[in-house]
C-alpha positions as semicolon CSV with decimal commas, in nm:
position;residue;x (nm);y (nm);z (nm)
1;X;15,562;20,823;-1,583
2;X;15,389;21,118;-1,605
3;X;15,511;21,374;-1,894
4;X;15,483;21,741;-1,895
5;X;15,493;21,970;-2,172
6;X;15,774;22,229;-2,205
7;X;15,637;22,614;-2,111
8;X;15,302;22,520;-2,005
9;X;15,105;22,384;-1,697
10;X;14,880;22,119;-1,826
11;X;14,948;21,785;-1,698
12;X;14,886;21,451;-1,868
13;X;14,692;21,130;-1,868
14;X;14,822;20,938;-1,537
15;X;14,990;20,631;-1,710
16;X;15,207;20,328;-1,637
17;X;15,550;20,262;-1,641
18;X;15,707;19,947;-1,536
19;X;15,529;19,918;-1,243
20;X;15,187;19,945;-1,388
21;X;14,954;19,638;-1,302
22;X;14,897;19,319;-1,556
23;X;14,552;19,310;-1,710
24;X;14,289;19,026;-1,634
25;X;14,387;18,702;-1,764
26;X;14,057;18,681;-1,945
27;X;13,923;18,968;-2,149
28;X;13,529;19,012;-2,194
29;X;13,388;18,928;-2,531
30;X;13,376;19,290;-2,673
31;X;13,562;19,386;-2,393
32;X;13,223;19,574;-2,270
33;X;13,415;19,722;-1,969
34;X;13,679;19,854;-2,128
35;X;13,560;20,205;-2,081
36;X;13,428;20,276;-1,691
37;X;13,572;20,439;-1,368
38;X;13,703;20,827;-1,302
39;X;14,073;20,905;-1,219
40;X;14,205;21,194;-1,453
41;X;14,257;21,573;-1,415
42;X;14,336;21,766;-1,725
43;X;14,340;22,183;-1,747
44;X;14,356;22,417;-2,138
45;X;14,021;22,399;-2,318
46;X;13,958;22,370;-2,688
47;X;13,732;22,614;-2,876
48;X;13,403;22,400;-2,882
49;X;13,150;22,668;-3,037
50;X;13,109;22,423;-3,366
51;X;12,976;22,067;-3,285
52;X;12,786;21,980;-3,656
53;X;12,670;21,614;-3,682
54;X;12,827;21,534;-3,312
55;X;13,131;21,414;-3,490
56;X;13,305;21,389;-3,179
57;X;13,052;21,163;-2,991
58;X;13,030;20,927;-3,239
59;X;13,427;20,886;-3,255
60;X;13,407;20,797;-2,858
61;X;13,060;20,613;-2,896
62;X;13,160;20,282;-2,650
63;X;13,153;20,093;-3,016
64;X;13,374;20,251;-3,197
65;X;13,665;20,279;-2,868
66;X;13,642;19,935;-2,882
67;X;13,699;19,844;-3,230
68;X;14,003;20,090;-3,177
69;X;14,162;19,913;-2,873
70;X;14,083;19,594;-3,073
71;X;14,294;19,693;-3,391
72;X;14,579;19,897;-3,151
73;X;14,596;19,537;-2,976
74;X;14,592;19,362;-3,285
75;X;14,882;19,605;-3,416
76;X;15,068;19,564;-3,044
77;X;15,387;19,731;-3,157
78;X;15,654;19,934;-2,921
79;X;15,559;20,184;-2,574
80;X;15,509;20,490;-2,582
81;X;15,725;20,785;-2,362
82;X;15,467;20,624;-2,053
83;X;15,618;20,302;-2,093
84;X;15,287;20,144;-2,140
85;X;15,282;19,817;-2,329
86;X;14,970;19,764;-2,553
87;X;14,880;19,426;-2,255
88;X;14,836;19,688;-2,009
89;X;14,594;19,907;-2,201
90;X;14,255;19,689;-2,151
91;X;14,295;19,717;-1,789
92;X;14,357;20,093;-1,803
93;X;14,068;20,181;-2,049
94;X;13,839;19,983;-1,780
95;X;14,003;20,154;-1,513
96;X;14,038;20,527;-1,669
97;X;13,836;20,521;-1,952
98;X;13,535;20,739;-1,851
99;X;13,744;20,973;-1,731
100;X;13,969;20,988;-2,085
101;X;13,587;21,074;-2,288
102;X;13,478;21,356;-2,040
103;X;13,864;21,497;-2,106
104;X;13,843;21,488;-2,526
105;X;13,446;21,581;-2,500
106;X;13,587;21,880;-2,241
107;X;13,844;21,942;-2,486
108;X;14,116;21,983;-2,223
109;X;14,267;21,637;-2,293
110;X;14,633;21,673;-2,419
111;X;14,834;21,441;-2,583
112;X;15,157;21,306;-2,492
113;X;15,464;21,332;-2,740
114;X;15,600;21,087;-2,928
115;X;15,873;20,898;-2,857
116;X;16,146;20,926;-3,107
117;X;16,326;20,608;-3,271
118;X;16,482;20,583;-3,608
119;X;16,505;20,277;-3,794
120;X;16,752;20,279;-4,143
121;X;16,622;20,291;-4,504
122;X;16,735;20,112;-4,784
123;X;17,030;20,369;-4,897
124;X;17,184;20,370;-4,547
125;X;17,013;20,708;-4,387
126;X;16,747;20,700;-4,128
127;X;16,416;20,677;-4,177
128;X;16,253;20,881;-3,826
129;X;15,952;20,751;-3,619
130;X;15,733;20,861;-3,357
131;X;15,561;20,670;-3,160
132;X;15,260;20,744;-2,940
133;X;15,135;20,623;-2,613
134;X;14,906;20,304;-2,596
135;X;14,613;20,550;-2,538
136;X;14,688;20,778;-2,785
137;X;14,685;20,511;-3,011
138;X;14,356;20,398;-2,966
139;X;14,268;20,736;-2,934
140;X;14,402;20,810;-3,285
141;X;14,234;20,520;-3,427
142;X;13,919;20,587;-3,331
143;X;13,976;20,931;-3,529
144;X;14,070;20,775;-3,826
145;X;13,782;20,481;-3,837
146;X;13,523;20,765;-3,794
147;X;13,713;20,983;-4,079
148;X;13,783;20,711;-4,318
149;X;13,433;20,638;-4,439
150;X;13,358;21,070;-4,490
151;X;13,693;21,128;-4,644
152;X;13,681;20,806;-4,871
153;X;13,450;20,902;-5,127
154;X;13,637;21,228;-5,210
155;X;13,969;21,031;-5,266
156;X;14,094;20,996;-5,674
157;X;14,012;20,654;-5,838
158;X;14,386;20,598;-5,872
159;X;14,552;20,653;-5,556
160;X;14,639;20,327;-5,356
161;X;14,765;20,381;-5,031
162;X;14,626;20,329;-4,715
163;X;14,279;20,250;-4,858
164;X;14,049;20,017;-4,782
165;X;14,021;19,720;-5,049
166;X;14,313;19,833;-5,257
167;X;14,664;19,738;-5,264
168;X;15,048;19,824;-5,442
169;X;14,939;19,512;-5,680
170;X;14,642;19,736;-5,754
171;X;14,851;20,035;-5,805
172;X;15,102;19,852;-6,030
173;X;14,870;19,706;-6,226
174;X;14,698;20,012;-6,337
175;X;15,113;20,147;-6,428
176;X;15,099;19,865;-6,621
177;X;14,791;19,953;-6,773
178;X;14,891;20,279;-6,865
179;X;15,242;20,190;-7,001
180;X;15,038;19,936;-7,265
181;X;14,801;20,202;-7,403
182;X;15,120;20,401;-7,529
183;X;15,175;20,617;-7,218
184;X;15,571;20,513;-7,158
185;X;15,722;20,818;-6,985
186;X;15,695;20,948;-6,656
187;X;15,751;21,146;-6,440
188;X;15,917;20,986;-6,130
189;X;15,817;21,205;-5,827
190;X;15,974;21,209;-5,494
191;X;15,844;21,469;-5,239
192;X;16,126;21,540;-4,997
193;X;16,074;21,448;-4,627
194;X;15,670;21,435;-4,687
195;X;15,590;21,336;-4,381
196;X;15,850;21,632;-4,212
197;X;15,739;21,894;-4,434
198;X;15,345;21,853;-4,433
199;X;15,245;22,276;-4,370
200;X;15,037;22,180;-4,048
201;X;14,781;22,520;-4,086
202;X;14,713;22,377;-4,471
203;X;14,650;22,020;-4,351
204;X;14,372;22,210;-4,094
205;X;14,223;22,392;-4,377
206;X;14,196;22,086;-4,595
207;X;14,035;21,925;-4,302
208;X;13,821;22,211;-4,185
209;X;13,608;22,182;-4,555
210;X;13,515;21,857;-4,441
211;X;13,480;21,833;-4,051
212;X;13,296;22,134;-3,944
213;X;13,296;21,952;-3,545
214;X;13,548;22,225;-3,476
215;X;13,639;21,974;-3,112
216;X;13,745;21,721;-3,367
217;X;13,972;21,983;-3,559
218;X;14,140;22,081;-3,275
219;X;14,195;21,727;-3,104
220;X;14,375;21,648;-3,483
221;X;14,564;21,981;-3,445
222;X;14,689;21,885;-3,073
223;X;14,789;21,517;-3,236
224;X;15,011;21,730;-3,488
225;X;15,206;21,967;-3,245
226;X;15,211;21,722;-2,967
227;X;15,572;21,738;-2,999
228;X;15,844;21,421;-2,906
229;X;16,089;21,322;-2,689
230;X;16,437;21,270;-2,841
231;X;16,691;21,085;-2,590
232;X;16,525;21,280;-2,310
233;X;16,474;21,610;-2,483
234;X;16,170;21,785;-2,556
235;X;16,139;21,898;-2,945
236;X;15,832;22,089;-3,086
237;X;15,635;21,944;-3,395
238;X;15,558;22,303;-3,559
239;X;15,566;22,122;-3,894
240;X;15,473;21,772;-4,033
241;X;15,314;21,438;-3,950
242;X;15,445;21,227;-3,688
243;X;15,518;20,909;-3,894
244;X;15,438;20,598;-3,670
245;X;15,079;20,725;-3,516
246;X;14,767;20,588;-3,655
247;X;14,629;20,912;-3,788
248;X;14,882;20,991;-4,024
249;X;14,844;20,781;-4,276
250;X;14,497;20,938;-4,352
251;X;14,590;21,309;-4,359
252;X;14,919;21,215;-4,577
253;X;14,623;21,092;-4,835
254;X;14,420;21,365;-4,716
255;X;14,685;21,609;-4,825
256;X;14,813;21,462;-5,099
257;X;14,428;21,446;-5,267
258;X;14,463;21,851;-5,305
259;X;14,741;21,714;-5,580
260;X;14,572;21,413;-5,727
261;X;14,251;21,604;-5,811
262;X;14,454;21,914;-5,948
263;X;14,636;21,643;-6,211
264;X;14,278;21,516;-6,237
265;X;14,149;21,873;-6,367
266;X;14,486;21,900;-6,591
267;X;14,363;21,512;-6,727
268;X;14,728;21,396;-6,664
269;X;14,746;21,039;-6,591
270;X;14,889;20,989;-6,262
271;X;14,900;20,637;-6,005
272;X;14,973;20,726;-5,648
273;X;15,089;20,487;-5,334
274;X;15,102;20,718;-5,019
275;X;15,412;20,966;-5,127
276;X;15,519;20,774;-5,421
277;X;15,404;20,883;-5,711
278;X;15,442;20,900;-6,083
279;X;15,273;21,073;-6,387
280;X;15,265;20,981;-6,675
281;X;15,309;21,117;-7,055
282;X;15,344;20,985;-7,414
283;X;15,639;21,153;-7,520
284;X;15,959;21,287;-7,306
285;X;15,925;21,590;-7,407
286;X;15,540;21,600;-7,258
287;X;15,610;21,445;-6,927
288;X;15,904;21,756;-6,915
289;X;15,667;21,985;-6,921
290;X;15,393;21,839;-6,737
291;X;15,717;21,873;-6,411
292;X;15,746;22,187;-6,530
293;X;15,414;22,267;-6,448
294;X;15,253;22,153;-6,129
295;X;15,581;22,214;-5,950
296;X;15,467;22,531;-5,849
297;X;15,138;22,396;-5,731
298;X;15,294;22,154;-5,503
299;X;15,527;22,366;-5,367
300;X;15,329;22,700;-5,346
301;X;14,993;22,598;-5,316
302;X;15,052;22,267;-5,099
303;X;15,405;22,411;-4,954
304;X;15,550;22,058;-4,988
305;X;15,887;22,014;-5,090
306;X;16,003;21,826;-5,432
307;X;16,303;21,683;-5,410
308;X;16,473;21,811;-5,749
309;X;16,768;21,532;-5,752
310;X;16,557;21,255;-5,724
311;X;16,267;21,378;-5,946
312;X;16,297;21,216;-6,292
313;X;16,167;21,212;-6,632
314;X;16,267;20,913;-6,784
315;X;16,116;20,599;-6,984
316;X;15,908;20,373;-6,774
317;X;16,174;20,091;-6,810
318;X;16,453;20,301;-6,627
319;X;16,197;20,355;-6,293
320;X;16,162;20,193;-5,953
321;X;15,844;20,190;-5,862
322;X;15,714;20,017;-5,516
323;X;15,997;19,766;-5,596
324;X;15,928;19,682;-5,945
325;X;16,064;19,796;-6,287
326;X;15,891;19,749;-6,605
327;X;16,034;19,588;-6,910
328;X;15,894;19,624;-7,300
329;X;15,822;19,260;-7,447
330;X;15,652;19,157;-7,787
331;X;15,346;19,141;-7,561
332;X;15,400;19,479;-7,407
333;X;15,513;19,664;-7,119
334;X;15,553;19,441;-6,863
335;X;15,656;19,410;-6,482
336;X;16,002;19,273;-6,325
337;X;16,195;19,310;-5,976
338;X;16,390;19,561;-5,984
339;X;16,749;19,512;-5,948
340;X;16,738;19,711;-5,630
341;X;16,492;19,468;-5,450
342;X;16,705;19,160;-5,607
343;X;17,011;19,284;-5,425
344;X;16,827;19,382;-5,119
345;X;16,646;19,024;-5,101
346;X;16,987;18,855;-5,121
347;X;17,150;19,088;-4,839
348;X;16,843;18,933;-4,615
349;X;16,909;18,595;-4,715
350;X;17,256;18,646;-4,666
351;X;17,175;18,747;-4,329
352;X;16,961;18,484;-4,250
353;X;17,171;18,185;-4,345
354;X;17,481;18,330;-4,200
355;X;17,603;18,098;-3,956
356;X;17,714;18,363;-3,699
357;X;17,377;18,443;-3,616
358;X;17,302;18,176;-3,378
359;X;17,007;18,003;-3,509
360;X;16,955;17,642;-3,522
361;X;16,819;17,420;-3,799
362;X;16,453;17,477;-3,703
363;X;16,468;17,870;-3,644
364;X;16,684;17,905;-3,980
365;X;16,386;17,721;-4,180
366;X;16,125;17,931;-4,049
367;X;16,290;18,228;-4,066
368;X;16,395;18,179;-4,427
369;X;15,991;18,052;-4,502
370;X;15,873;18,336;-4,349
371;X;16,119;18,559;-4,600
372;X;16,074;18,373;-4,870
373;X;15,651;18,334;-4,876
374;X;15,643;18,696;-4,802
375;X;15,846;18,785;-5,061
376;X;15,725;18,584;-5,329
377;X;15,375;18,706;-5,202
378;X;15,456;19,050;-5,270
379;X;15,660;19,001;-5,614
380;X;15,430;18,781;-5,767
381;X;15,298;19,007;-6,033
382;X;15,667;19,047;-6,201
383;X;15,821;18,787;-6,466
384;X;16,048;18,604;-6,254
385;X;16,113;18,245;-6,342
386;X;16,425;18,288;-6,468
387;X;16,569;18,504;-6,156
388;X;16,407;18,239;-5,882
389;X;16,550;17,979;-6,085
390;X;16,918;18,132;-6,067
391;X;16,849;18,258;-5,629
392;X;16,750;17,893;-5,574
393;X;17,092;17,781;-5,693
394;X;17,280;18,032;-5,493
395;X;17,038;17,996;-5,191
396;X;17,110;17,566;-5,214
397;X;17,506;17,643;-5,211
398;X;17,427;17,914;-4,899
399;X;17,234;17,604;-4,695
400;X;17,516;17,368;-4,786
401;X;17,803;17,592;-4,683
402;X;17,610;17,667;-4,339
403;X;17,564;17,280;-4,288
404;X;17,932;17,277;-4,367
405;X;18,047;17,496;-4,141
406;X;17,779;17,351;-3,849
407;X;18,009;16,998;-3,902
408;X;18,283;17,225;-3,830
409;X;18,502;16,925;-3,672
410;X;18,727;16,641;-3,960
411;X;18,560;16,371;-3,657
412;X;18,178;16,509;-3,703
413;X;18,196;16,574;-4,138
414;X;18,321;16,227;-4,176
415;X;18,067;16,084;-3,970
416;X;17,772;16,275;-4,087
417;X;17,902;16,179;-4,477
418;X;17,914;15,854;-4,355
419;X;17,560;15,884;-4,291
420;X;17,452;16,033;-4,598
421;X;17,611;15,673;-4,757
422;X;17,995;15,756;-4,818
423;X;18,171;15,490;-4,792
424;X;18,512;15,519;-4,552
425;X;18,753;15,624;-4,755
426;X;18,554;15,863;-4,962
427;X;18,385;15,989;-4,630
428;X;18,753;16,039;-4,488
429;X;18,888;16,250;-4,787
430;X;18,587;16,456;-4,767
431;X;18,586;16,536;-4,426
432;X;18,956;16,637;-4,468
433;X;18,946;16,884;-4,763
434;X;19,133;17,197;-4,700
435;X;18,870;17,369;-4,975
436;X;18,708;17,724;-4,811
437;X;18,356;17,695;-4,770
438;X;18,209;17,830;-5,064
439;X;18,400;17,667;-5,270
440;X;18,318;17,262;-5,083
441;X;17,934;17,429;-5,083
442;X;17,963;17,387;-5,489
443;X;18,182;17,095;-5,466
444;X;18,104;16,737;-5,570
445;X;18,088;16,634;-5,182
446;X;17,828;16,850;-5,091
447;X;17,606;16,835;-5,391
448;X;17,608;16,448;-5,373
449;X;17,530;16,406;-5,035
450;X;17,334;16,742;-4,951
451;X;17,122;16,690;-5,266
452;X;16,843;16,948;-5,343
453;X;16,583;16,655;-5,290
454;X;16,722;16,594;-4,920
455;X;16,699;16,974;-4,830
456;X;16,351;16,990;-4,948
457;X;16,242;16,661;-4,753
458;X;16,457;16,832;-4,425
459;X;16,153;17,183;-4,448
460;X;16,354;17,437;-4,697
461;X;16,120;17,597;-4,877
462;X;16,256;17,756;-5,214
463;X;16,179;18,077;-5,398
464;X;16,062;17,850;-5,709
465;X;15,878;17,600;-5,505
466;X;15,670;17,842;-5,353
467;X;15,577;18,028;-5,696
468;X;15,402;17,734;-5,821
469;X;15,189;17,737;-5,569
470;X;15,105;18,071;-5,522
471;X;15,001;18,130;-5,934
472;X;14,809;17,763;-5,929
């Protein structure tokens, strides 16, 4: 499908759509021909007069295109408004490839929009996505693995995010750290809409102190106002990031390192994650008025948006932070699940082991590993015995009621109790209880027959089972 801009006469990268043709069934090692053949036609030019250090050329040196494709493959994830899937990209590259560098060294390549999708956050909005073509993709992250490495080096010692070798464990350890040296309040910032409101002529001039390859300014700046497509309609991207494409992660931290170095110069203590952030003070009345105080930086010097609502000053024990809470002790400050995430793992169990959703045994044991290792993976920092200890219990009666409900029939409960070494007549009344399922789940009939120590030996993996393991 080819896509054409709104007002303007440049036309696009030819791509696929459905009918576009499979790729080999066998890739090359490197996938060395990924990048050969002519087929594409592109008008508009890009204001080349600054090309210091050949920044461009060594973003589509043959290397570095195919480390992109590699990662973009590795990533896969949804089409693009083309409707090319990431399995057909290998045999475009090979096919269109040479073509695509003479376009972005030409400057007259233009990007294709996004396509719109919005998937729903926690408190029931929308989060919205854009999502690039296959090529832009690769194209994108072949921008970003050249601009990582400069860009690194400039970025504060305690921002997390989208960093190489660094991690939200990282980022709420050092909270932690700060919280035990007597720095207990914060101040709990939430920029509004970051990635909407980004002011897309400040994130060029942040970039332009860096870059000077003006080609590679301008190919960013054509990423940024490639526009979308929303249920067929054209919208203009004037203003923001497009969250979903490969570059923006690194210009949100890009952005947001104007901020991080200003609290650096004002020596306020401050741990970043992407957007999330929060500063921190030893009294209330200090983190008041350090709020008081770089909001007009970030909103007339960065022209982001804080969202005044959501922006808190509060003790560090009242906070969400990237999931967690923290918790005073006799040993300290220390880190717990916050109730939030508690409730929110439970809905997704809850989802899981519901017995309208059509899995089987085996599907319903993977899924609910999957959840659970993940989980526990990510929550392992926070004191938690207790908690897992209480969500085992209620996840045992959830598996019992669904293997309740599975028997369904009086004929099949009595004869799988029969099995589990009821005798008749205790089998029979069983199998006939009029008892809702939730309550026979944490009945004598289940928890004597469906016994914790048979679930484990049928594959259920538990929340505390998997903790021991994972702090051995």
């Amino acid at each position: 499908m080819k896509v054409t801009k709104v007002g303007t006469k440049e036309s696009r990268i030819p791509c696929c759509g459905k009918g576009y043709p499979q790729r080999d069934s066998a890739e090359h090692e490197g996938y060395a021909g990924a990048l050969t053949d002519k087929r594409i036609t592109e008008t508009d030019h890009t204001n080349t007069n600054s090309r210091e250090d050949e920044l461009l050329e060594r973003i589509l040196s043959r290397h570095n295109l195919n480390q992109a494709y590699k990662q973009v493959k590795r990533n896969k994830g949804a089409h693009g408004v083309d409707g090319m899937e990431v399995e057909h990209l290998l045999q475009y590259l090979k096919d269109n490839g040479e073509e695509l560098k003479k376009l972005v060294l030409d400057g007259k390549y233009r990007p294709n929009p996004v396509r719109r999708v919005e998937i729903p956050k926690d408190n029931g909005t929308m989060r919205t996505l854009g999502i690039p073509t296959a090529v832009d993709r690769v194209l994108q992250q072949a921008i970003t693995q050249v601009l990582s490495p400069i860009f690194e080096p400039q970025f504060a010692e305690t921002s997390y995010g989208f960093r190489p070798r660094r991690s939200a464990h990282d980022a709420l350890r050092k909270c932690k750290e700060y919280a035990n040296q007597g720095y207990t309040y914060v101040v709990d910032m939430d920029l509004e809409k970051f990635f909407d409101t980004v002011n897309q002529s400040k994130m060029i001039e942040i970039l332009s102190r860096t870059i000077k390859d003006g080609r590679v300014i301008s190919l960013i700046h054509k990423y940024l106002n490639a526009g979308a497509m929303n249920r067929g309609e054209f919208e203009e991207t004037k203003l923001g990031l497009i969250q979903g494409g490969n570059i923006s992660p690194l210009c949100s931290n890009i952005m947001l390192n104007e901020l991080d170095h200003e609290l650096e110069r004002r020596e306020i203590k401050f741990v970043r994650y992407a957007d999330d952030m929060i500063l921190f003070a030893r009294t209330k009345r200090s983190a008041q008025r350090i709020l008081r105080h770089i909001l007009p930086y970030i909103e007339d010097k960065l022209r982001l948006k804080v969202n005044r609502e959501k922006t808190t000053v509060a003790y560090i024990g009242k906070i969400k932070f990237l999931g967690y809470g923290f918790y005073p002790s006799k040993d300290g400050i220390k880190l717990r699940v916050h109730t939030k995430s508690v409730k929110k793992m439970k809905a997704r169990v809850r989802e899981i082991t519901t017995r309208s959703n059509g899995l089987g045994y085996e599907q319903l044991k993977l899924k609910l590993k999957q959840f659970i290792t993940g989980w526990v993976n990510y929550f392992k920092l926070a004191d938690m015995k207790n908690l897992l200890k209480k969500t085992d219990e209620w996840l045992r009666r959830r598996l019992r009621m669904y293997i309740w409900k599975r028997w369904k029939r009086i004929r099949t409960r009595y004869t799988m109790l029969r099995k589990l070494n009821f005798d008749h007549n205790t089998a029979f009344k069983f199998a006939c209880t009029r008892k809702g399922y939730w309550r026979v789940a944490n009945s004598h009939i289940l928890n004597t027959s469906v016994t914790d120590a048979r679930l484990r030996q049928a594959g259920y993996v538990f929340f505390t089972d998997y903790l021991k393991t994972v702090r051995m």
